[in-house]
C-alpha positions as CSV (number, residue, x, y, z in Angstrom):
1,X,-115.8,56.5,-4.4
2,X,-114.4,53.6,-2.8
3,X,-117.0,50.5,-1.9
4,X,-114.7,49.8,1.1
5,X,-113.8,53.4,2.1
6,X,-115.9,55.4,5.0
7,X,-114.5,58.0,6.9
8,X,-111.0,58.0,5.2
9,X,-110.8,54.6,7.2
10,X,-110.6,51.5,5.1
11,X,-113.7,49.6,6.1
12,X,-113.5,45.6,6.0
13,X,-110.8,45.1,8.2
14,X,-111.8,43.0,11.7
15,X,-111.5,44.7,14.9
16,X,-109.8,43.5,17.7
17,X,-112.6,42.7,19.3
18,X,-114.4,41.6,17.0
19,X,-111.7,38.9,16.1
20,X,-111.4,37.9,19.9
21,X,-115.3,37.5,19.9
22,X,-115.2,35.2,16.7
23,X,-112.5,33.5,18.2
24,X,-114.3,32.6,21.7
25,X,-117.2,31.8,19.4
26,X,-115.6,29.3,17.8
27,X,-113.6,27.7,20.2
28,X,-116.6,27.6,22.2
29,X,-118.6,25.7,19.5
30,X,-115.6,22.9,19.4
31,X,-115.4,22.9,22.7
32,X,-118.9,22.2,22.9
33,X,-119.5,19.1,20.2
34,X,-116.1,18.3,21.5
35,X,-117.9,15.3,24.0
36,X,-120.2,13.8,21.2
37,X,-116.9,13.2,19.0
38,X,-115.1,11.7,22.1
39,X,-118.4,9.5,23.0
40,X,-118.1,8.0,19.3
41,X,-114.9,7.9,19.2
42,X,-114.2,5.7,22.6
43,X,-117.1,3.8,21.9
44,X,-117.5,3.2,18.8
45,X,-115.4,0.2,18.1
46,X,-114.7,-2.4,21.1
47,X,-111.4,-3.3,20.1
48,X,-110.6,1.0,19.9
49,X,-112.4,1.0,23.4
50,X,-110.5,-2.0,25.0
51,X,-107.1,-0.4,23.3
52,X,-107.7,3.3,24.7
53,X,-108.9,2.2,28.2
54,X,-105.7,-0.2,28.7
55,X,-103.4,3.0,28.0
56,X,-101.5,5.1,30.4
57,X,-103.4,7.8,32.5
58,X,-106.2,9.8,31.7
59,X,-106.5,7.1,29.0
60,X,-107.4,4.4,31.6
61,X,-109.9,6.3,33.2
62,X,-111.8,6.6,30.2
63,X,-113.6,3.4,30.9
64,X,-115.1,4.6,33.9
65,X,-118.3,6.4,33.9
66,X,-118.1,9.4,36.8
67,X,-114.4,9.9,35.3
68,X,-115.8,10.3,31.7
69,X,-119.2,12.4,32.8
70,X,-116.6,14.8,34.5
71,X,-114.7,15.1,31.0
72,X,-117.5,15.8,29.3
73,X,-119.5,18.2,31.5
74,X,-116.1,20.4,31.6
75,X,-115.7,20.6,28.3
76,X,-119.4,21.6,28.2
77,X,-118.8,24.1,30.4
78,X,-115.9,25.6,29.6
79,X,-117.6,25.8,25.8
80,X,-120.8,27.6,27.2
81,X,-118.2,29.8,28.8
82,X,-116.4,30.6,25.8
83,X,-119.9,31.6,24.1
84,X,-120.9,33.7,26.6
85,X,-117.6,36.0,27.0
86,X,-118.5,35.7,23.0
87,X,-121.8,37.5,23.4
88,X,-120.7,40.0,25.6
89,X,-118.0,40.8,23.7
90,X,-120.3,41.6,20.7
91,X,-122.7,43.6,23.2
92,X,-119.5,45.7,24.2
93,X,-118.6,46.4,20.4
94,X,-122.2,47.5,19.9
95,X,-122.3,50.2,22.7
């Protein structure tokens, strides 16, 4: 008997769905820690900060503060949003 066998279907391979809700979940966890890495990294080292914020645009705008708490709460956002489209995706295969 074949371990990965079960119905004459060859068991181990990802649904699509499954992959697409793996996928969401994952980009959705970058996504999320995505604003701690960008905090470091900007701030971090003053001559990195003083380098990045005397770039071109967005680069400039890093400096200021409503400009950077709007970066970081979309990313937030759009992370959360990933991770719940992941969830229901995984309710939807379970029905």
């Amino acid at each position: 008997m074949c371990l990965w066998c079960k119905g004459g279907r060859v068991m181990g391979k990802y649904s699509l769905i499954k992959f697409i809700s793996n996928f969401f979940a994952g980009l959705g966890f970058i996504f999320t820690i995505t604003p701690i890495i960008l905090y470091y990294f900007i701030h971090d080292n003053y001559e990195r900060y003083i380098w990045i914020i005397n770039g071109p645009y967005p680069f400039s705008h890093f400096g200021s503060g409503p400009f950077q708490l709007f970066m970081y709460l979309s990313l937030l956002i759009v992370g959360a949003a990933l991770i719940v489209i992941s969830m229901i995706l995984k309710r939807v295969k379970k029905k």
